[in-house]
C-alpha positions as CSV (number, residue, x, y, z in Angstrom):
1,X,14.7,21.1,-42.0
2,X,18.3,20.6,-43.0
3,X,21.4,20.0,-41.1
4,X,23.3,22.7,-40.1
5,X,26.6,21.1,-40.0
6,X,25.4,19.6,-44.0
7,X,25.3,23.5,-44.7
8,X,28.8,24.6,-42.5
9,X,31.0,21.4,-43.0
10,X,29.7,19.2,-45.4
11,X,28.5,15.5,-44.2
12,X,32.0,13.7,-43.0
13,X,32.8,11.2,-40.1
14,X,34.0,12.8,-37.3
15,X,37.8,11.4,-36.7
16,X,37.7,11.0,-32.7
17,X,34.6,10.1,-30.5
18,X,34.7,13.0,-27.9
19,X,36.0,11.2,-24.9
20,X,34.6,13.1,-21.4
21,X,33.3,15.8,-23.4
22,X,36.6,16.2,-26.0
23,X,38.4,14.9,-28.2
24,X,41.5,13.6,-27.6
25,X,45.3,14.5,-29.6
26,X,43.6,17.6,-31.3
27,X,43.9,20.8,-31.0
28,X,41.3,23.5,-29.6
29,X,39.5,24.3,-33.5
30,X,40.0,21.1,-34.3
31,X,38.2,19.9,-31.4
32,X,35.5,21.8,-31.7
33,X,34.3,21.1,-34.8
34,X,34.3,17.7,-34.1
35,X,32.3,18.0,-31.1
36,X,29.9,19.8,-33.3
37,X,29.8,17.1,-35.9
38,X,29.5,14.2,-33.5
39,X,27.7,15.5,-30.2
40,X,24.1,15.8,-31.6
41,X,24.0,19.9,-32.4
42,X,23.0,19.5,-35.8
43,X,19.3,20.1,-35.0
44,X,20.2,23.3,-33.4
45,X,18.4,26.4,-36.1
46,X,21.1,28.4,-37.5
47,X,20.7,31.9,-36.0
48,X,22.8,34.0,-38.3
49,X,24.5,33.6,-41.7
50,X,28.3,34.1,-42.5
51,X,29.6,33.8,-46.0
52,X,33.3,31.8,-45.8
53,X,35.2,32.8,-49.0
54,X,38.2,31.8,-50.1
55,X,40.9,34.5,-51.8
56,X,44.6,34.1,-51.8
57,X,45.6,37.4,-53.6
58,X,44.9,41.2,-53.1
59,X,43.8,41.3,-56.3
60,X,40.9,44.5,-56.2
61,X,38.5,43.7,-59.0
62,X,38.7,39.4,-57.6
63,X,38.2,40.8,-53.9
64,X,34.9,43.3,-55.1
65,X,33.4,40.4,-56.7
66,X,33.6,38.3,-53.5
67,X,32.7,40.8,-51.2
68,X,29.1,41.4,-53.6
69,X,28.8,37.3,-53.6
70,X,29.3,36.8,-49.8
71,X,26.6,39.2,-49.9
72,X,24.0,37.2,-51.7
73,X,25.3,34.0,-49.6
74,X,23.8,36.1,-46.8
75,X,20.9,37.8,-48.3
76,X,22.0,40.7,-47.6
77,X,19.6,43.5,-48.6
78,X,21.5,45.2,-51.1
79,X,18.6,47.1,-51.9
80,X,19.9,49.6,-49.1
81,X,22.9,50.7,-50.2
82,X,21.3,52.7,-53.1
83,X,21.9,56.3,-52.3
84,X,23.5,55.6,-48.8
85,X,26.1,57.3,-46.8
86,X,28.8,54.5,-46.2
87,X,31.3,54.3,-43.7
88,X,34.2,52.0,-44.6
89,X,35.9,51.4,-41.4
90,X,39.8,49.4,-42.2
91,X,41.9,48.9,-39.5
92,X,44.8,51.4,-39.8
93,X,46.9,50.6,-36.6
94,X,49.9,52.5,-37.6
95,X,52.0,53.5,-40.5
96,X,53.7,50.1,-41.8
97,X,53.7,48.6,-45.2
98,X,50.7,46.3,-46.4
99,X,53.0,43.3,-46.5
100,X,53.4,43.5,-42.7
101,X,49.4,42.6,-42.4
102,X,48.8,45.1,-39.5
103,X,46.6,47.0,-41.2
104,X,43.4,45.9,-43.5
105,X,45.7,45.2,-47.2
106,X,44.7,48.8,-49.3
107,X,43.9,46.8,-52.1
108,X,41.3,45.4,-50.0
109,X,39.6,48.3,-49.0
110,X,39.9,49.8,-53.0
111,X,37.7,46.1,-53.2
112,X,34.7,47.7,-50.7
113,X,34.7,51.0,-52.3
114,X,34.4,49.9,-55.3
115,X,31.8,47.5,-54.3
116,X,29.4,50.5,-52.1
117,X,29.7,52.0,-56.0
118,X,28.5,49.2,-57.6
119,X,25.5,49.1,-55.1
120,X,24.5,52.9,-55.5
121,X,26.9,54.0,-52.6
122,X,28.7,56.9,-51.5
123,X,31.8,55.5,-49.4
124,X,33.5,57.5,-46.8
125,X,36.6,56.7,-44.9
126,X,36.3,57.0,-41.1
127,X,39.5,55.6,-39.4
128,X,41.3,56.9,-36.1
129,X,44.7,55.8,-35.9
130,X,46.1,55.3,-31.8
131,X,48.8,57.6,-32.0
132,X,50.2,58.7,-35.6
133,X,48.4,61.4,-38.0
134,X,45.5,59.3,-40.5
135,X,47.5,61.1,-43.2
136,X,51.2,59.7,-41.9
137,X,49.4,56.3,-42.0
138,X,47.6,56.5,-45.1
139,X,50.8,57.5,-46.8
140,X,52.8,54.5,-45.9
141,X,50.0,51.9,-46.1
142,X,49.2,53.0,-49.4
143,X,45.9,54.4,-48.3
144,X,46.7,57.8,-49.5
145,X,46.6,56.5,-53.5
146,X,43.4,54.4,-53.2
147,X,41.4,57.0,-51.2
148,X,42.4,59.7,-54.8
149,X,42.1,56.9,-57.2
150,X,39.0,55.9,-55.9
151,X,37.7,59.4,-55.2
152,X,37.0,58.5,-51.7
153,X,35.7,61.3,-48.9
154,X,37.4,61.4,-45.4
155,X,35.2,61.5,-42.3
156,X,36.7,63.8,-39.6
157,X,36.9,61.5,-36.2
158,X,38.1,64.9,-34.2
159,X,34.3,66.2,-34.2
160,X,32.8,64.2,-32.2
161,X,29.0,64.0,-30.2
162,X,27.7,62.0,-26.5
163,X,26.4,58.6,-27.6
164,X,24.6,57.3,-24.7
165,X,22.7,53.8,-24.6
166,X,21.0,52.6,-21.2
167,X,20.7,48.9,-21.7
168,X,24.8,49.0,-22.0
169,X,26.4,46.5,-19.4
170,X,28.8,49.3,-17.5
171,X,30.1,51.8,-20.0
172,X,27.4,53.5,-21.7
173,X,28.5,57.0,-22.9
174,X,31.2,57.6,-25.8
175,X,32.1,60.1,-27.4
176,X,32.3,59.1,-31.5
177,X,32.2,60.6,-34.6
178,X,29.5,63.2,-36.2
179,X,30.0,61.3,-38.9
180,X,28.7,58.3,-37.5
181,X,25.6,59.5,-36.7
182,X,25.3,60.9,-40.4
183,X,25.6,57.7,-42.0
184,X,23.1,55.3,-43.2
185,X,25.6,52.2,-43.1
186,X,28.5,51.0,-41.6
187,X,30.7,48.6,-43.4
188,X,33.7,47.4,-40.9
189,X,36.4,45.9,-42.8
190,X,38.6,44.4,-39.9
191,X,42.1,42.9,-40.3
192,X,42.4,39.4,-38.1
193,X,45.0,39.4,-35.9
194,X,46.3,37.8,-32.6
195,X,46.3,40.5,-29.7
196,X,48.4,41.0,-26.5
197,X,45.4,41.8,-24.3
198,X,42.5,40.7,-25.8
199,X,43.9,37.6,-27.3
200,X,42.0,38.3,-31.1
201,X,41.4,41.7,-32.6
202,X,38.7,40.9,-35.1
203,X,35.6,42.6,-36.4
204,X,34.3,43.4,-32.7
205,X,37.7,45.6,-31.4
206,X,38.1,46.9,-34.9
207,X,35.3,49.3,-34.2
208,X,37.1,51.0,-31.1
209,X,39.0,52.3,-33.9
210,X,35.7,54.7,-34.2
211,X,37.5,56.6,-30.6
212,X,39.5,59.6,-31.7
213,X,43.2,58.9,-31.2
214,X,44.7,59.2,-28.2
215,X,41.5,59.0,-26.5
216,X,41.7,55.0,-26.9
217,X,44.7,55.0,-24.5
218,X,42.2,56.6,-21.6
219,X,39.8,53.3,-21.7
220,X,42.8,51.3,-20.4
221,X,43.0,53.5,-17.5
222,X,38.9,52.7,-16.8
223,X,38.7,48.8,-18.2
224,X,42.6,47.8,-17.2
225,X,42.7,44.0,-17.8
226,X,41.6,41.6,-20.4
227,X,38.0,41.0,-18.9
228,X,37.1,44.6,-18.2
229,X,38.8,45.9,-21.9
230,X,36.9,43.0,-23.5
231,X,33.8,43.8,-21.5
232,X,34.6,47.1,-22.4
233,X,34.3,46.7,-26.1
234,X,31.4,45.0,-25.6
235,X,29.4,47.6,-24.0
236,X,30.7,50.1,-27.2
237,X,29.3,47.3,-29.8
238,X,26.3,47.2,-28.3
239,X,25.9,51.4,-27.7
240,X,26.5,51.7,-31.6
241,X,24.2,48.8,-32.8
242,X,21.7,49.6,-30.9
243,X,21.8,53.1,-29.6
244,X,22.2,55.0,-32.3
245,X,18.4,56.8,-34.2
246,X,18.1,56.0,-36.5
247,X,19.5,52.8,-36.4
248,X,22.4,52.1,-38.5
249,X,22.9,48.7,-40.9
250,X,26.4,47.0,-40.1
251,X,27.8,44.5,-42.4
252,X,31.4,43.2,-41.7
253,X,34.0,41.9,-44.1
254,X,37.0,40.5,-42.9
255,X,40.4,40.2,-44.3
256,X,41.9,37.0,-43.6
257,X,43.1,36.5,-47.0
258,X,46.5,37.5,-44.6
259,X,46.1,37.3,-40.9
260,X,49.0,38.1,-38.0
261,X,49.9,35.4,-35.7
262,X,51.9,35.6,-32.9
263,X,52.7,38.4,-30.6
264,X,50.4,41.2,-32.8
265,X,48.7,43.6,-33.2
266,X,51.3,45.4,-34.4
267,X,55.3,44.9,-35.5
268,X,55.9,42.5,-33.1
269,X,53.5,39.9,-34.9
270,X,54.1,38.0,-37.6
271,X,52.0,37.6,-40.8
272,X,50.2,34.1,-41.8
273,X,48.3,33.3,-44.6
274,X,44.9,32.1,-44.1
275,X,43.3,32.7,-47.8
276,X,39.9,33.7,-46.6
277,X,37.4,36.5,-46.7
278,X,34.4,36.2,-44.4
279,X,30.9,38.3,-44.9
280,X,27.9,39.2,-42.1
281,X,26.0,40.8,-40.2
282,X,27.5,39.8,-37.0
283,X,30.7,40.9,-35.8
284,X,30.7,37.9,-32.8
285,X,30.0,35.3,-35.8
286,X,32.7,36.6,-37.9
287,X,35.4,36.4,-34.9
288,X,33.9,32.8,-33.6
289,X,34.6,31.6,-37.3
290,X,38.4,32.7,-37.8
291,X,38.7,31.8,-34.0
292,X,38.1,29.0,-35.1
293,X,39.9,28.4,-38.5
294,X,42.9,29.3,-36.8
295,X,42.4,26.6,-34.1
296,X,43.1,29.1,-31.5
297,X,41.3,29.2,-27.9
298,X,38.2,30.6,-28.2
299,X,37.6,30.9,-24.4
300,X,40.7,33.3,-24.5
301,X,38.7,34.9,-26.7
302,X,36.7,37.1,-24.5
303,X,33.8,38.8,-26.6
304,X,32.6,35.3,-27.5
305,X,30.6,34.0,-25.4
306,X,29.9,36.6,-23.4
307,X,29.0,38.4,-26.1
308,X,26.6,35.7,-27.5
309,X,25.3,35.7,-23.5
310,X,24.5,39.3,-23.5
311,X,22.3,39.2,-26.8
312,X,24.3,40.9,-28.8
313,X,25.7,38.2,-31.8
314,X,25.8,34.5,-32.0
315,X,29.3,32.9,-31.3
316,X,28.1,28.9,-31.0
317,X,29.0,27.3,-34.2
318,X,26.0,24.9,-34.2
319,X,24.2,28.1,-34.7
320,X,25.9,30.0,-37.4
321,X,24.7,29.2,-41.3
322,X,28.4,29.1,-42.6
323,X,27.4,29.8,-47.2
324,X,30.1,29.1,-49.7
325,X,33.1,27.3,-48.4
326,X,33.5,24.8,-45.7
327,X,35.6,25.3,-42.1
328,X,37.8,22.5,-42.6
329,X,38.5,24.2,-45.8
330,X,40.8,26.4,-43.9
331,X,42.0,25.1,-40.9
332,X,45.1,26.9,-40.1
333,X,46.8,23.9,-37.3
334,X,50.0,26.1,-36.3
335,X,48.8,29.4,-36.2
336,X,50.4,31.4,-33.1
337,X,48.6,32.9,-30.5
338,X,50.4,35.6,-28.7
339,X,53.0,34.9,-26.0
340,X,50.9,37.5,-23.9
341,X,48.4,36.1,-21.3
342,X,47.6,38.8,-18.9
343,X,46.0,38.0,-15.6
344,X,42.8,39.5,-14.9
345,X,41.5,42.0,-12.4
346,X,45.8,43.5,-11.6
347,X,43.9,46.6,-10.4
348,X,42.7,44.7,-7.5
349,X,44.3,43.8,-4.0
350,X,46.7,41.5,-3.7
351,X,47.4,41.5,-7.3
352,X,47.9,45.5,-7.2
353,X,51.3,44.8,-4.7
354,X,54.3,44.8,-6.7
355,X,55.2,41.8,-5.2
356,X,52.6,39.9,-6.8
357,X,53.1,41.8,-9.7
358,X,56.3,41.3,-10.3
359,X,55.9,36.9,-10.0
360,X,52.5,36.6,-11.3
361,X,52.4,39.2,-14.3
362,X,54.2,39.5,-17.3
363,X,55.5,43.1,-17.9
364,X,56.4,45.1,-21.1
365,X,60.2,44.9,-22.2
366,X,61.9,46.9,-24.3
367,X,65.0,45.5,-26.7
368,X,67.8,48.0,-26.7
369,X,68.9,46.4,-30.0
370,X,66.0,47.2,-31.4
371,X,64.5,50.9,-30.3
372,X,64.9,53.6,-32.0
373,X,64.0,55.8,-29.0
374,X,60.8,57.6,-31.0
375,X,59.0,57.8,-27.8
376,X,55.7,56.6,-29.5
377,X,55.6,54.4,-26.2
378,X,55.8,57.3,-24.0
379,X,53.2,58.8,-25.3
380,X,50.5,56.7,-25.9
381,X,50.7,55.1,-22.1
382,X,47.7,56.0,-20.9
383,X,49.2,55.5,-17.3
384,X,52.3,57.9,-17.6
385,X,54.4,55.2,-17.0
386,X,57.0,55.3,-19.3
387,X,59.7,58.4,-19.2
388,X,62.8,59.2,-21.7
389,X,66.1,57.2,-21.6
390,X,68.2,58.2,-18.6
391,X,71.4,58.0,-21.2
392,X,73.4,54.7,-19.5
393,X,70.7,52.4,-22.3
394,X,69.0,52.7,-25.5
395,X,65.7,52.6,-24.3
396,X,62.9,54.1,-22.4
397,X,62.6,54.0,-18.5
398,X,59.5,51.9,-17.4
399,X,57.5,52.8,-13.9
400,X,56.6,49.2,-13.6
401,X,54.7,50.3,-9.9
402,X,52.7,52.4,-12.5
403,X,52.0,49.9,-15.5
404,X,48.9,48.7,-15.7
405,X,50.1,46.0,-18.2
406,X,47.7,47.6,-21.6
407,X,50.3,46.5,-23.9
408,X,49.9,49.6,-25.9
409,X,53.6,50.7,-26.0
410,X,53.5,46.9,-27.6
411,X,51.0,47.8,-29.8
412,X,52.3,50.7,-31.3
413,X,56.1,50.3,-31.5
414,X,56.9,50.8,-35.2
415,X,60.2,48.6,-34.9
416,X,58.8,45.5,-32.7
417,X,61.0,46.4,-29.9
418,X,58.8,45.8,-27.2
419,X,58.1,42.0,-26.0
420,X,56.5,40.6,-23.1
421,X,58.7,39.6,-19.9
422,X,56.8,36.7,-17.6
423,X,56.8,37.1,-13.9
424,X,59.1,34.9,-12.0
425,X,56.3,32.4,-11.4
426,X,53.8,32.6,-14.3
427,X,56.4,30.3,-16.3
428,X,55.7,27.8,-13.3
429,X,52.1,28.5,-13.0
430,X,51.8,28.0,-16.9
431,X,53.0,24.6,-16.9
432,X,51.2,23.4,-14.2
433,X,48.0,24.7,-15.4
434,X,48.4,22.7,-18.6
């Protein structure tokens, strides 16, 4: 049987000898990989296959023919998509240019329609943005064009149906799309970015997307910290894998080609090019793979392992079949996570006291230099928590009693003028920890 690391890395000489179970002077990816390389889980059988390809341009016709190789790297069954209804699934957080990388680049997503046509397809947009109208945001992203170019239908995400799944770990009723349940295929083209809550947005969160709206904003009331949202997106990934009859085929292509770093998901962060596309079956693999190309944390990264732990994808390197390119092919060493670390379980006593609060938990800020008073902050706070400017400053009014620290006035703010404030004491607590 051969290696898996001869298939993912290529045979090289580890750099360091993990000392105590790591390896010192590297970073988190880095370290990884080498523990991988040296420690002895090269025997371990790969579980799933993710294609690794490299693509520095958003070039449409280059990008089509990748996405159809990393499909043969994978053995994809092609076979399937002959005839099929096909949900393409970008991420279209908000109305910003391409060049911004907040959304999945439209040149991208021209690259899987065209692709779903070449297999037999019919493709069909299904995208909720959080707050703005899908045609506002398909306008300025350049959507708009590629959808009549390409001839490309338009799911309706406000007619919805009850999709309930048992097994599910907490939440297991959603309301999603009609259209979802009328397709044969699902084809998730997620945009990788850093995230103020759940540290990554990848190819697992990009499918919350599938909630209508403003309806995202209520989940933060229910799942209000980074273990219970992450937990909570989770329980949807499994109740649309493997709740839905008949089941649906899901096959995830990422753009990494350019990812966001620092304080994202939206204007805050900052793009950062990666040059990669990655192809599979597995959302978890996917996001374990850019995790860790970009050398960032992966136990920040909260569907990980506990998603690998729960059945439901494989996030353990020794037992993903990386095809095509190597990891160290694009290790990204000074890519940003985002200043944002939220601490968990704030809906629970002491940490509910605004005391606590207040030194232990970072807090929303608006920049009066930079808002523009649209009130998109006001209205997507799923906690009411944010009111109109008083008229003595140029910004909104925060009910910091009633926050429950979502980050999605962050998240949405077209003009990046919302950053994160630490509590008195978390600086402290932060550079103690490390």
């Amino acid at each position: 049987m051969p290696l898996v690391f001869s298939l993912c890395f290529g045979v090289r000489q580890p750099r360091c000898r993990p000392q105590n179970g790591f390896c010192k002077g590297l970073s988190d990816g880095e370290r990884y990989l080498e523990n991988i390389l040296f420690v002895g889980l090269s025997e371990s059988k790969a579980m799933t296959k993710v294609a690794l390809l490299g693509c520095r341009e958003y070039d449409a016709s280059l990008i089509r023919d990748k996405i159809l190789e990393g499909l043969s790297l994978i053995e994809a069954d092609t076979g399937v998509f002959s005839g099929a209804r096909v949900l393409v699934k970008p991420n279209l957080l908000s109305a910003s240019l391409p060049e911004k990388a907040i959304v999945t680049h439209p040149e991208f997503f021209r690259a899987a329609i065209q692709a779903v046509k070449v297999l037999g397809g019919y493709p069909v947009l299904i995208e909720s943005p959080a707050f703005q109208s899908l045609e506002k945001v398909m306008k300025k992203t350049r959507y708009k064009a590629v959808v009549e170019e390409e001839g490309c239908e338009i799911a309706d995400t406000k007619d919805t149906e009850v999709l309930f799944h048992e097994a599910a770990s907490r939440y297991r009723r959603f309301d999603l799309p009609k259209a979802l349940f009328a397709a044969d295929i699902v084809l998730n083209l997620p945009k990788f970015k850093t995230h103020g809550l759940t540290y990554i947005t990848g190819a697992v969160k990009n499918l919350f997307g599938l909630i209508h709206g403003l309806k995202k904003s209520q989940w933060h009331v229910k799942a209000r910290d980074k273990e219970a949202f992450s937990n909570l997106l989770l329980d949807l990934y499994e109740v649309i894998t493997k709740g839905l009859q008949p089941p649906k085929r899901f096959l995830h292509v990422m753009d990494a080609v350019v990812a966001m770093e620092g304080d994202g998901p939206g204007s805050s962060g900052s793009p950062k090019e990666v040059g990669a596309m990655l192809v599979g079956e597995d959302a978890i693999a996917l996001d374990s793979i850019m995790v860790t190309i970009t050398g960032l944390d992966r136990d920040k990264a909260l569907t990980l392992a506990p998603g690998e732990e729960r059945g439901l994808g494989i996030a353990s390197l020794e037992r993903i079949d990386v095809r095509g390119l190597r990891l160290g092919d694009f290790f990204v060493d000074t890519f940003k996570p985002s200043l944002s670390n939220p601490v968990s379980r704030i809906d629970r006593w002491p940490m509910n006291t605004r005391f606590l609060r207040d030194l232990l938990i970072e807090r929303p800020l608006p920049l009066e230099e930079k808002c523009t008073l649209c009130y998109q902050c006001k209205a997507i706070c799923p906690a009411g928590a944010i009111e109109r400017s008083d008229g003595r400053g140029n910004k909104p009014l925060y009910d910091y009693d009633g926050c429950v620290r979502c980050l999605c006035c962050m998240e949405i703010c077209p003009e990046g003028a919302i950053t994160v404030k630490k509590g008195r004491l978390q600086g402290l607590l932060d550079r103690w920890a490390t």
